[in-house]
N, C-alpha and C positions, 0 to 999 in steps of 0.2 A: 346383693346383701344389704345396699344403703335401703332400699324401698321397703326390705322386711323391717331393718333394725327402725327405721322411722316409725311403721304402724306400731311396733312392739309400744317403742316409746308413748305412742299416741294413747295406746290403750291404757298403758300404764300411770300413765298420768291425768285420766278420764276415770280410772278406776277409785285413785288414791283422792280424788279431788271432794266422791260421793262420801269421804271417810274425816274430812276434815272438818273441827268444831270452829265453831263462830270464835274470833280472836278481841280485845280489847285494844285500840287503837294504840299503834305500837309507837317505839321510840325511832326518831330517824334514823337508818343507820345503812351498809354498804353492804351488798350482799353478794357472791362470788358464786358463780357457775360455770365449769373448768370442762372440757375435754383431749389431755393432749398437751399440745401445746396451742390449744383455743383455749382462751377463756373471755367473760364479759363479766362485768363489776356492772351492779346496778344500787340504784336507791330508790325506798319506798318515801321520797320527796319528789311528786310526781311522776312515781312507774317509773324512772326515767335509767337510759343509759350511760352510766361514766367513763364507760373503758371498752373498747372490744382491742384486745392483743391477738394478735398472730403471727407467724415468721413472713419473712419476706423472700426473694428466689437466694441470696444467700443466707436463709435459715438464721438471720436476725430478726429478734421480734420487738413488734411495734404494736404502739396504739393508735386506730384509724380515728378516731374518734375524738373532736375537739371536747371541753370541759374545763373543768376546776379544779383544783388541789384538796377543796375542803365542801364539806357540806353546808356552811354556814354561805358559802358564795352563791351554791345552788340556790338558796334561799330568798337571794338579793336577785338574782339572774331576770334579763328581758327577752334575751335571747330564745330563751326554750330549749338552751341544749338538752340535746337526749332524752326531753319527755315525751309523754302521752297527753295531747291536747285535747280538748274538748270544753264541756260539752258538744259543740260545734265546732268544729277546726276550721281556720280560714276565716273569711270574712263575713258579716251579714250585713245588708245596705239599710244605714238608717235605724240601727240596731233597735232591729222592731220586725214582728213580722205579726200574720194572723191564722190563726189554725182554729178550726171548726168555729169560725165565728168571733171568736174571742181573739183580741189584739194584744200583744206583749210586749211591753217595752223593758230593754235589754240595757246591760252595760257598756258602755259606749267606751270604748280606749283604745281606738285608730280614729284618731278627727271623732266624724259623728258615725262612724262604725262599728261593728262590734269584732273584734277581732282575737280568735284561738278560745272563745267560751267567756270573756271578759275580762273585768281586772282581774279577777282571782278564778281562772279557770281550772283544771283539772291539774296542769302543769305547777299548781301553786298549793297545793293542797296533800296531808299525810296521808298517805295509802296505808289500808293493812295490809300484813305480810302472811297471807294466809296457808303460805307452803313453803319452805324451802329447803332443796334436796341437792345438794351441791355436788354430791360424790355419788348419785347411782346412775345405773347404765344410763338415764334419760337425765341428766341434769337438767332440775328446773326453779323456778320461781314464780311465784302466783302472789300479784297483787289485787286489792279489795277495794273498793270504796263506793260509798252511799251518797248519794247526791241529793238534798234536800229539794222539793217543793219551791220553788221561786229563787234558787241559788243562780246570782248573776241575773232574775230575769224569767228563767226559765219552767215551763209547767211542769209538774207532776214528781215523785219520786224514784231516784233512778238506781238501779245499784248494775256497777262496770264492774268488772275482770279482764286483769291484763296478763297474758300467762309465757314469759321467755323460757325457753327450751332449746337445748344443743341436742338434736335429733342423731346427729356423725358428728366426727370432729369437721371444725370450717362451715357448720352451716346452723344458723339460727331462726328458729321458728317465732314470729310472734300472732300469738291468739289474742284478741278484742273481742269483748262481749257484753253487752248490757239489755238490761232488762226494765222495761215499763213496770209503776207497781200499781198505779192507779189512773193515770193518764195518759193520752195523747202526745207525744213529745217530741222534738228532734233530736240524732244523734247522729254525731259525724266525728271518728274519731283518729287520730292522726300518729302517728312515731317521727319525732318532729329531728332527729339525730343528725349534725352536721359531719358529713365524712372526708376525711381525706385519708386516699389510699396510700400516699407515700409515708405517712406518720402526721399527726396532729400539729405538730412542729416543723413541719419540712416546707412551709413557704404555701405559696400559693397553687390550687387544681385548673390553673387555665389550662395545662398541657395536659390534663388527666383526659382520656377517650371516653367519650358517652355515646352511647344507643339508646335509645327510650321508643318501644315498640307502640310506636302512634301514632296514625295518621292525621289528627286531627286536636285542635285543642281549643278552647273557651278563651276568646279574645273578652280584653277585659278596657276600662276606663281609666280616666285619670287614677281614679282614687283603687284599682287594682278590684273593681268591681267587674265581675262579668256581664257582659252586654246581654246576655243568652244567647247568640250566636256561636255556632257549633262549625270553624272553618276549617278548610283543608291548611295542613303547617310546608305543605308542599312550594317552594319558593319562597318562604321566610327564612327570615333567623332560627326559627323555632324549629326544622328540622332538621330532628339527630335519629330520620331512620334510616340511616347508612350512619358506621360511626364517625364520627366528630371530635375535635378537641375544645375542650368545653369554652374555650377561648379563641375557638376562630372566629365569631360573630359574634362575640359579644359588644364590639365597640358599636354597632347598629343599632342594638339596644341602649336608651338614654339611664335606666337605670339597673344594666342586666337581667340576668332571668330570674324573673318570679309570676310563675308563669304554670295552668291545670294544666295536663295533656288527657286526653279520652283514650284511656289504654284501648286500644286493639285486644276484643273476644277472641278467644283461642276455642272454637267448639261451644259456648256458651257465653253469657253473662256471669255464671256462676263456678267457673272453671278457677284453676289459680291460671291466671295470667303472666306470662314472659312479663315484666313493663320497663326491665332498664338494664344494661349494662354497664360497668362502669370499668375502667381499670388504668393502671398505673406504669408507663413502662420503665420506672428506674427502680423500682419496688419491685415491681412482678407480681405484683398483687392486683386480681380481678374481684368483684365482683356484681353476683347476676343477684338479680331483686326479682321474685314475684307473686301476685297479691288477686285478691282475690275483689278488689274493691275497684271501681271505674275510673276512678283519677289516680294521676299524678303529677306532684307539685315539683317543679325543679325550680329551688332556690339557690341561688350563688350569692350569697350571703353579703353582698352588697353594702348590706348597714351596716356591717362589725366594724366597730373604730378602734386600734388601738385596746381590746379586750383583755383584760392577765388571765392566760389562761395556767393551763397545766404544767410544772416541771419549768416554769419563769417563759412561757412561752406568749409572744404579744399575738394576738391575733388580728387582723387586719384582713379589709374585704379583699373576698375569693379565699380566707384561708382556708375553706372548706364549703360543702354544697349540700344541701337537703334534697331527697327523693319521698315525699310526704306521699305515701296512696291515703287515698281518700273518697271522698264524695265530693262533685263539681262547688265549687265554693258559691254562696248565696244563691243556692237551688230552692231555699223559702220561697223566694221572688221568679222563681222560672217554674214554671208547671213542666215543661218539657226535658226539665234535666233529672237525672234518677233519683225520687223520692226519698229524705232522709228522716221520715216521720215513723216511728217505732208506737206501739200501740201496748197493755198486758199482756194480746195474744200473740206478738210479732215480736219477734227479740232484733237485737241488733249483732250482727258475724261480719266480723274483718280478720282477715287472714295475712300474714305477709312470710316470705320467708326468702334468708336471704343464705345463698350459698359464696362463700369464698373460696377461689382458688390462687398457687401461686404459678407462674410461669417458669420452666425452666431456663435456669442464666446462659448465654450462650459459651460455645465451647469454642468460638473463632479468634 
């Protein structure tokens, strides 16, 4: 029944999408997409997510998802909670690359990097709110936005769609999509969301269990630039493909993990991919992520100092971790890592979906 009710949803929201008029840039505001007792709060201030609630194995619900009280903070925010990054997510070396000839110099805002699309990337910018269906079978929301000609840097004119969807209760779809309108361009774009599965407030995810289906990841440099080397994570810190507690090796690590992995094909390159599991045992709250894009980022949030987050909550490093899929970070500069150049005739498709489940409490 979930595989029918999903396509249903699929179509239905592919149908209603062909139906909807062009919108005039909207006001920021909080938008709510409920199944149950799921639901996720978002805002079209960078696509981003504010809230995902659900029960935990005693049927108390929480919010996984670290954030702000207000939209005005979202505004100020470095962090990235809960957006959609881009143009390029991650880093570019030397914030400059060269495509058909032509060289581009980028906004630089990591050292001399360019880091999540620039100073004012995707994650800092009003999205239109081009749909929202909060109450029918497929609850969803569809955000908009048109990316100028040389915005940050970048060639050509671009217009994104980011589309959140509760396909069943406990499992959220997200669809990424952009489109060349006149040029050659890059696109790489990311769901930058910090989780913690015991509640946003519950301390630190050393003890939370990760899997991240990968044998292999993009060893990087000082400055968290990839070498292009593509190693096995087999005998590092880096392997969580047996699970792990996200805090057994990270003291090996001088600045914890931030860090691609090359998700493991399942049947294809274009397949949705397993790429992580994650889960919580004093919650009972799991869950499975997967994506249809070649990386992913495991951040353990390392830089959070002292953050005010949600509900008077301080947030402080580990208080939650990113599972970024993506495209391998500074693939301009590596010919051998999967191309993120989109053309008029080649669109850009990133898929993620992440299912939650809760564990039964024990009865000993």
């Amino acid at each position: 029944m979930a595989n029918l009710s999903q396509l249903l949803c699929f179509i239905f929201v592919a149908f209603a999408l062909l139906h909807v008029s062009s919108a005039n840039e909207a006001n920021v505001g909080i938008y709510q997409i409920k199944k149950g007792n799921f639901y996720v709060n978002l805002t079209n201030w960078g696509a981003r997510i504010t809230s995902i609630v659900l029960p935990d194995k005693q049927g108390n619900l929480g919010d996984i998802v670290l954030g702000y009280d207000t939209l005005d903070e979202y505004k100020t925010d470095t962090s990235y909670f809960g957006a959609i990054v881009g143009r390029v997510a991650n880093r570019i070396k030397g914030a400059q690359f060269t495509l058909n000839d032509t060289t581009y110099n980028l906004v630089a805002n990591d050292g001399k990097n360019t880091l999540h699309g620039g100073q004012k990337g995707f994650s800092d910018v009003v999205w239109q709110v081009k749909k929202h269906s909060p109450a029918s079978h497929c609850p969803y929301v569809r955000f908009h936005y048109q990316s100028a000609d040389g915005e940050q840097g970048f060639p050509g004119k671009v217009i994104v769609s980011v589309n959140y969807m509760i396909t069943v209760e406990n499992q959220l779809s997200v669809t990424m999509k952009a489109k060349a309108l006149n040029k050659a361009t890059p696109v790489n774009l990311a769901q930058h969301t910090y989780w913690n599965l015991g509640g946003h407030n519950s301390g630190d995810i050393l003890s939370e269990t990760l899997q991240i289906f990968a044998s292999q990841y993009t060893p990087v440099d000082s400055e968290l630039i990839p070498t292009g080397e593509i190693a096995p994570v087999k005998g590092t810190p880096y392997d969580f493909g047996e699970p792990q507690t996200v805090g057994s090796r990270i003291d090996q690590l001088p600045n914890g993990y931030d860090i691609n992995y090359v998700v493991d094909a399942e049947g294809g390159p274009r397949t949705m991919k397993k790429a992580a599991i994650l889960s919580d045992s004093k919650s009972g709250r799991v869950m499975e992520l997967r994506t249809s894009a070649p990386g992913l980022q495991l951040y353990t949030a390392d830089k959070l100092k002292d953050i005010k987050g949600k509900n008077g909550a301080v947030y402080k490093p580990h208080a939650g971790l990113c599972l970024e899929t993506q495209g391998f970070p500074d693939s301009l500069h590596h010919p051998d890592f999967p191309s993120q150049i989109i053309t008029p005739k080649k669109t850009y498709k990133h898929f993620i979906l992440y299912t939650f489940k809760t564990t039964k409490p024990s009865t000993n």
